[in-house]
VOGU-3710 file (C-alpha; in Angstrom, 3 decimals, decimal comma):
1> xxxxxxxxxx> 1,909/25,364/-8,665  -2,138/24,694/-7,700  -2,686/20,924/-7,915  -5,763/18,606/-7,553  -4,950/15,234/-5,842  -7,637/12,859/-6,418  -7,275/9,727/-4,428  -10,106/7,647/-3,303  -8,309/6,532/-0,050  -6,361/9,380/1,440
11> xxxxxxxxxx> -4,865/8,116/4,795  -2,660/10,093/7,022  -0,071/8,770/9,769  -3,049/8,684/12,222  -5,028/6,367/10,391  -4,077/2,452/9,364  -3,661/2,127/5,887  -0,829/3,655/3,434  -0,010/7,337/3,675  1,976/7,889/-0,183
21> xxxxxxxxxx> -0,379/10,700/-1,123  -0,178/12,277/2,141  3,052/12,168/2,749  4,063/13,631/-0,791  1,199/16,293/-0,872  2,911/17,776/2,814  5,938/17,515/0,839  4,506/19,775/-2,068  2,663/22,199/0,828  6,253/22,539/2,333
31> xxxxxxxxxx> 7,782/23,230/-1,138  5,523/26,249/-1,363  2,574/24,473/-3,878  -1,204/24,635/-3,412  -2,539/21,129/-2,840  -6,228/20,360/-2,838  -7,156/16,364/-1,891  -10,353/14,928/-2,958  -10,847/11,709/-1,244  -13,674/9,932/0,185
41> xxxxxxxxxx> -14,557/10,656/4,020  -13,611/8,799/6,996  -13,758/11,526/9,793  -10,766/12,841/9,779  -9,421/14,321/13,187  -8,826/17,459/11,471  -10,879/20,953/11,810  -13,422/20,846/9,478  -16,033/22,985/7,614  -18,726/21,709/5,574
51> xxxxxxxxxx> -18,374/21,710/1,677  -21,599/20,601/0,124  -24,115/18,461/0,999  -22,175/16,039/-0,105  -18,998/17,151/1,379  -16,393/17,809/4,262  -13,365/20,353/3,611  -10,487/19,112/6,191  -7,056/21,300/7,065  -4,694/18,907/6,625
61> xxxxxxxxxx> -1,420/19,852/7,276  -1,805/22,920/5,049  -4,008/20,748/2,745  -6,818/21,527/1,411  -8,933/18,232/1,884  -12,749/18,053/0,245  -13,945/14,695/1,489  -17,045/13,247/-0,324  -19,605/10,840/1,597  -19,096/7,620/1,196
71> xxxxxxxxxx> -18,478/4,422/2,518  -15,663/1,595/1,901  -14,646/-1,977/4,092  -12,206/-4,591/3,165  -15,339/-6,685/4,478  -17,364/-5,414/1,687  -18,704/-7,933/-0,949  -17,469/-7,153/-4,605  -20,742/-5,595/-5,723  -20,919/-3,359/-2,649
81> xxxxxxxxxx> -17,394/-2,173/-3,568  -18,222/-1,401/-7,046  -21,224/0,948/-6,114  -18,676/2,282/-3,317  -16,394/2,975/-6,495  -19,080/4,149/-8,723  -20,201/6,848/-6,252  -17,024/8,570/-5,608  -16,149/8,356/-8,896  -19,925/10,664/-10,068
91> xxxxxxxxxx> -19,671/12,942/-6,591  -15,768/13,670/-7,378  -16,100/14,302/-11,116  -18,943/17,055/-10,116  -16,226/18,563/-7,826  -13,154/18,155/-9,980  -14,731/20,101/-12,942  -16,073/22,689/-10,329  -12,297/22,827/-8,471  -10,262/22,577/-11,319
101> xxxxxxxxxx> -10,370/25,823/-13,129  -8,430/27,090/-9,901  -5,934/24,779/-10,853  -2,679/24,164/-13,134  -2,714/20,402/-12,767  -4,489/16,818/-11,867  -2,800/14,673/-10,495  -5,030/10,804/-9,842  -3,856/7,988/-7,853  -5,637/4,536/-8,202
111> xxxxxxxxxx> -6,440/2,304/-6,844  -9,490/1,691/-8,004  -9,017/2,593/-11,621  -12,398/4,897/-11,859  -10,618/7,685/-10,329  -9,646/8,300/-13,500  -12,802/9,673/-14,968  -13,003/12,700/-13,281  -9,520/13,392/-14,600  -10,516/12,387/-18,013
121> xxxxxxxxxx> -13,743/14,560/-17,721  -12,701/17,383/-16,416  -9,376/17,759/-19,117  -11,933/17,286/-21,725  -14,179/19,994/-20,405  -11,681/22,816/-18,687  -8,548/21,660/-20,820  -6,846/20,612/-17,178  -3,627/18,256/-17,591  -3,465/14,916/-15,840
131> xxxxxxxxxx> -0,421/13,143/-14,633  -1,698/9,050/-13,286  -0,477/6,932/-10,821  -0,716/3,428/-10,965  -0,564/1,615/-7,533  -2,218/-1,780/-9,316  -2,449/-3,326/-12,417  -6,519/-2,863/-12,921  -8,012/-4,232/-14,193  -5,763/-7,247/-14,493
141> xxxxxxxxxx> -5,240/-7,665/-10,883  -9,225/-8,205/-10,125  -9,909/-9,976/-13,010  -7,128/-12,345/-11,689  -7,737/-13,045/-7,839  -11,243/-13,335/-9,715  -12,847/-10,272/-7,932  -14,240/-9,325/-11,894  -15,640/-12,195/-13,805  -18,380/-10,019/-16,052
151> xxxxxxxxxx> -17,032/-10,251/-19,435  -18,955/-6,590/-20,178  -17,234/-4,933/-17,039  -14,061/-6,796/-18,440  -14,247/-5,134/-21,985  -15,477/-1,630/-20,516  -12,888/-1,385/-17,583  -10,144/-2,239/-20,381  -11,155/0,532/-22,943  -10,812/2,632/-19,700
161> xxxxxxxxxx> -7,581/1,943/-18,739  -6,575/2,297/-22,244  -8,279/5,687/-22,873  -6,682/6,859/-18,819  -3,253/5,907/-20,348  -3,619/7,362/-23,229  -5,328/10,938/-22,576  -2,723/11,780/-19,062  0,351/13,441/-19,707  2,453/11,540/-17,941
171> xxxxxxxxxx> 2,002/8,237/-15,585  3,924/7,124/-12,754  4,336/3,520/-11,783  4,998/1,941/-8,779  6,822/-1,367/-9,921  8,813/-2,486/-13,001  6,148/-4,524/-13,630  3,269/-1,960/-13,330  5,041/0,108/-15,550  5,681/-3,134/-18,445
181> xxxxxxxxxx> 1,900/-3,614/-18,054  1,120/0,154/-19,025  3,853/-0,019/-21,959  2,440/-3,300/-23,315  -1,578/-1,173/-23,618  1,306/0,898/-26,253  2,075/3,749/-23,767  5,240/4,885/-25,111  8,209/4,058/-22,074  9,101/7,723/-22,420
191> xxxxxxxxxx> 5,600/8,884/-21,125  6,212/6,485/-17,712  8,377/6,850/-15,326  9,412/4,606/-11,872  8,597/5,866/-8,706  8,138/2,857/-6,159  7,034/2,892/-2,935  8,418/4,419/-0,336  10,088/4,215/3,137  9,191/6,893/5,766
201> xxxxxxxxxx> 13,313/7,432/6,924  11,971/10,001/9,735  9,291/8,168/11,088  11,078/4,682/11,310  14,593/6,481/12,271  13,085/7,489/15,746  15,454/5,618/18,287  13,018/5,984/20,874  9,752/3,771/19,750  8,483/2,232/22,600
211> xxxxxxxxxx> 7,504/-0,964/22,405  4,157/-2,334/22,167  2,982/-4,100/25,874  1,738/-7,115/23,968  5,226/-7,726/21,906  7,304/-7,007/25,284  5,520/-10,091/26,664  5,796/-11,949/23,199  9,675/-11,434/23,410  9,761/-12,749/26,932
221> xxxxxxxxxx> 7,964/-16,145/26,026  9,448/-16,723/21,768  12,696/-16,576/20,364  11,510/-14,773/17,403  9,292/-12,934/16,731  8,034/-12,851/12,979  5,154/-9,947/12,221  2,964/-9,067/8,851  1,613/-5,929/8,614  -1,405/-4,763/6,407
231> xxxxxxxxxx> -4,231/-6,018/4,924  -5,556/-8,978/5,034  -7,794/-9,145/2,080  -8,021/-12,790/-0,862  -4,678/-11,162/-2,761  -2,646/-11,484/0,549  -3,154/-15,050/1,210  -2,311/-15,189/4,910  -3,636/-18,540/5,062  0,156/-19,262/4,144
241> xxxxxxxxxx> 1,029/-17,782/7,228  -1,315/-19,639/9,529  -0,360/-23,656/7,481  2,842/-22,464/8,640  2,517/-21,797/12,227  0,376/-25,273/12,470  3,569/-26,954/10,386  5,738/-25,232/13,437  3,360/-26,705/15,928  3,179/-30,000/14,525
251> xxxxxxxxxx> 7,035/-29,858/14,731  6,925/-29,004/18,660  8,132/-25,670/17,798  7,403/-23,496/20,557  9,675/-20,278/20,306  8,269/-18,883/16,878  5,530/-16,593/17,164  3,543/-14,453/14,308  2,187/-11,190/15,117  -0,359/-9,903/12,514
261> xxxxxxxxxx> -1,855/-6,450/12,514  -4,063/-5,181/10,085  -7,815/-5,805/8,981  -9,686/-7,218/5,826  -12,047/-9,584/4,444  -10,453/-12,985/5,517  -9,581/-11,815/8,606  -12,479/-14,395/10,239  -11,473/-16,691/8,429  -7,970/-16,692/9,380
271> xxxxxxxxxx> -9,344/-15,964/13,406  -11,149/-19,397/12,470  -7,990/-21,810/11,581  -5,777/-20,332/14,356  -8,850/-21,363/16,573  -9,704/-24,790/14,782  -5,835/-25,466/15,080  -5,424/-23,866/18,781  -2,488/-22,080/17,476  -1,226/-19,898/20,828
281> xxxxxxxxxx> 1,444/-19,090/18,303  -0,263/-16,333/15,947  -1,048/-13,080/17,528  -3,690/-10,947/16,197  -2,830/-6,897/17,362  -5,244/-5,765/14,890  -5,368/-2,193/12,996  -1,929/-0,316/13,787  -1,806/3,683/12,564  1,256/4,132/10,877
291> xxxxxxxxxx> 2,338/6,441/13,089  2,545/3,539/15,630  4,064/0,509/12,908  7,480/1,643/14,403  6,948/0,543/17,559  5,838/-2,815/16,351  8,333/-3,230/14,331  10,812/-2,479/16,558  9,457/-5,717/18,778  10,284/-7,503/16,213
301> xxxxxxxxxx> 13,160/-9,990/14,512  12,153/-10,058/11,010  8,562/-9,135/8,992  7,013/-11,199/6,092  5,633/-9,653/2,593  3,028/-12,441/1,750  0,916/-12,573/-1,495  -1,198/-15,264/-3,075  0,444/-17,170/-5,919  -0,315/-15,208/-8,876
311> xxxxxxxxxx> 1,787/-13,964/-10,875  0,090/-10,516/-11,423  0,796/-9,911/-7,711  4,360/-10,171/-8,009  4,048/-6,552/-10,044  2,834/-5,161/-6,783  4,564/-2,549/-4,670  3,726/-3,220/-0,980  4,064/-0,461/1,410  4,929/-3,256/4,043
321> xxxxxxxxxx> 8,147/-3,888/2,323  8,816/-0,755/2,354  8,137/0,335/5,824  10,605/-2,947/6,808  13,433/-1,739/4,774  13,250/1,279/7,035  12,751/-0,213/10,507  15,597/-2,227/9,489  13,822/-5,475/9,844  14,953/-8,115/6,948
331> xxxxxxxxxx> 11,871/-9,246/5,281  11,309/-12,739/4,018  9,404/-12,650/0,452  6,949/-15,358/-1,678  6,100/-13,421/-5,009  8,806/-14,275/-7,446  9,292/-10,729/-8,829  11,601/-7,599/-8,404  10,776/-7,726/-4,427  12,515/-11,198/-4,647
341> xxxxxxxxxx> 15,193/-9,690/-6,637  15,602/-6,490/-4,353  15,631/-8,962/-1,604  18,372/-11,524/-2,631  20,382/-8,895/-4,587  20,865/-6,666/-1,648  20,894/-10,002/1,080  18,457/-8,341/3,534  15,960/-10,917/3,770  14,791/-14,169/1,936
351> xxxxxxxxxx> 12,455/-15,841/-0,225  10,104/-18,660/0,073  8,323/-20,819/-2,333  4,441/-19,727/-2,031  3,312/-22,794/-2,320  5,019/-24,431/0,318  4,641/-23,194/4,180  6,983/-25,976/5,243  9,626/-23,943/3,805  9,335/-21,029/5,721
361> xxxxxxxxxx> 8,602/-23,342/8,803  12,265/-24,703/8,147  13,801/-21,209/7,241  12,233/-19,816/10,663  13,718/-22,810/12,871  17,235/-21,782/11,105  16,932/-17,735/11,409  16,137/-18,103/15,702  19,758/-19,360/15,852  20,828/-16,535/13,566
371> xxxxxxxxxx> 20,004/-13,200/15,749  23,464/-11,707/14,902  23,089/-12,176/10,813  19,348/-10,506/11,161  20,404/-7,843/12,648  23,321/-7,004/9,713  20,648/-8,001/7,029  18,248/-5,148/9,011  21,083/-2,456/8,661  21,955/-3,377/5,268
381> xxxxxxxxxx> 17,989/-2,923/5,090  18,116/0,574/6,385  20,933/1,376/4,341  19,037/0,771/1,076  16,112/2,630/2,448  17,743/5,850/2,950  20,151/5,278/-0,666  17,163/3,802/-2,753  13,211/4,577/-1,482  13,511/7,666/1,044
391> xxxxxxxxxx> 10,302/9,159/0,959  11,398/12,765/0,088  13,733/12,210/-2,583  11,111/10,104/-4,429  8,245/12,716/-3,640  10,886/15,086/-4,688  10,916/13,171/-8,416  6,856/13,222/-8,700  7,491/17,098/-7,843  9,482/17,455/-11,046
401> xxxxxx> 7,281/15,027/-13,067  3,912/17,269/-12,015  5,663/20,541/-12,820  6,756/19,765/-16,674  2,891/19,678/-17,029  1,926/22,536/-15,278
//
């Protein structure tokens, strides 16, 4: 099977970031498919050959990657964004209509929701099927953490979701609640089908990650070590984070630390209360490949999955959870939806009122006199990894789902 893999932000284990579309298109190469990736470039450290004038072609792994110009930062403002989306989506529908007559299906990943239009285009023109992933709820998430407030880029981005659900052949959702919100547009449940996140068994199930010099000294200095990793963009709401390491400080607790890796938008502002507060007790390692997240994980007791309070967000399916489960790390948990249920139903971590940084402040002053019981919630934690969200046997389902529509 020849398939097109459009996804804006294709990220491999070398680069920070999430690594779904890379891992499952090495899982197609290996299965004997042709896989072609048009992303946007970052300068890859991959050969490469030029494509266009407008273009890279990467080897990838035995992927075939066209990159287009362009550039993207969590630190961009929302119009800059927009034009960043804008632009990929007109250079990549030029490309998919040239590419796609050499191939049997599309398959389009959002985030952001315009990388649907050169999948809509190009099966209008060359008669290519489309299968969609949804990673977000767009464009209810932005319109939400108020990131969209145009009423006219409201109404058009909702008669494009609408028309993207209704023209692919098949979608894939990464949540429950993604795939209610693509049901209640009037998708039919029969043309969706679940296929969450993942956890990388393989890469986390290396016994010999070595620890990261700045968490060694961490250990030697805290009793526990807490760690968030990801972005760090309005939706995340780390602030919660940093209220509760000054609520720990104001208590005289001095053997909690948080360790935060990642980049985004608020980061400066987050560097700003930590130094306003003089809190020596958040840590700042800054962008982590994923290749490397192992070894920071494995410095660590237990990992947080922190969102802003709004509902929409508890639909969301963050690799960070994921990536937890399988460094068997319990996780503790704010967004009141099926990550809170995963959580408490399988007891390998906790949840925490998002509104209310004194509670985790309290639950963290209990859990550093609880080593033993984080360490059974962890392997409980890696036990559901490998049974419920290994990476192959989930790319292993989109496989199937991408060759009904071949």
């Amino acid at each position: 099977m020849r398939i097109l893999y459009i996804h804006q932000y294709f990220k491999t284990r070398g680069d920070a970031g999430g690594t779904r579309s890379y891992e499952f298109g090495r899982h197609l190469v290996n299965k004997g498919h042709e896989v072609t990736v048009l992303t946007t470039d970052i300068n890859y450290d991959y050969p490469v050959e030029k494509f266009s004038k407008n273009a890279k072609v990467y080897n990838i792994d035995g992927m075939k990657v066209i990159a287009v110009k362009g550039k993207y930062s969590n630190y961009m403002s929302y119009p800059k964004r927009i034009l960043s989306f804008l632009s990929f989506m007109i250079n990549s529908t030029f490309i998919s209509l040239k590419e796609s007559k050499k191939y049997d299906v599309i398959f389009a990943t959002s985030t952001p929701l315009t990388v649907a239009v050169p999948a809509l285009i190009t099966k209008k023109i060359n008669k290519t099927p489309y299968i969609f992933e949804v990673r977000d709820l767009w464009p209810e998430v932005p319109i939400k953490v108020g990131a969209i407030k145009n009423k006219i880029i409201i109404k058009l981005l909702k008669i494009l979701e609408t028309t993207t659900y209704k023209n692919a052949e098949h979608i894939v959702a990464l949540s429950p609640g993604m795939q209610d919100g693509v049901i209640n547009t009037g998708i039919s449940k029969n043309k969706t089908t679940l296929v969450p996140n993942c956890s990388d068994i393989d890469l986390f199930g290396k016994k010999n990650a070595k620890a990261v010099p700045m968490l060694s000294t961490l250990k030697k200095k805290y009793n526990l070590i807490v760690t968030h990793g990801g972005s760090m963009g309005v939706a995340n709401g780390l602030d919660y984070i940093i209220k509760t390491a000054k609520y720990l400080k104001e208590k005289g607790v001095e053997d909690i630390c948080f360790v935060l890796t990642g980049d985004g938008k608020t980061k400066p502002k987050l560097e700003s209360m930590v130094n306003k507060h003089r809190l020596d007790n958040v840590i700042f390692l800054g962008k982590i490949s994923k290749e490397n997240m192992p070894n920071v994980l494995e410095g660590s007791d237990i990992t947080l999955t922190i969102f802003k309070n709004l509902p929409i967000l508890a639909t969301n399916s963050p690799n960070k959870f994921f990536d937890s489960l399988a460094a068997a790390r319990p996780t503790i948990v704010n967004s009141n939806g099926w990550t809170k249920d995963i959580v408490e139903d399988n007891q390998i971590g906790f949840y925490v009122n998002p509104e209310k940084p004194s509670e985790l402040g309290e639950l963290l002053i209990d859990l550093k006199k609880e080593k033993e019981m984080l360490k059974e919630m962890g392997r409980r934690a890696r036990q559901l990894a490998e049974k419920q969200y290994d990476r192959k046997k989930l790319a292993e389902k989109v496989e199937k789902i991408l060759l009904n529509y071949k």
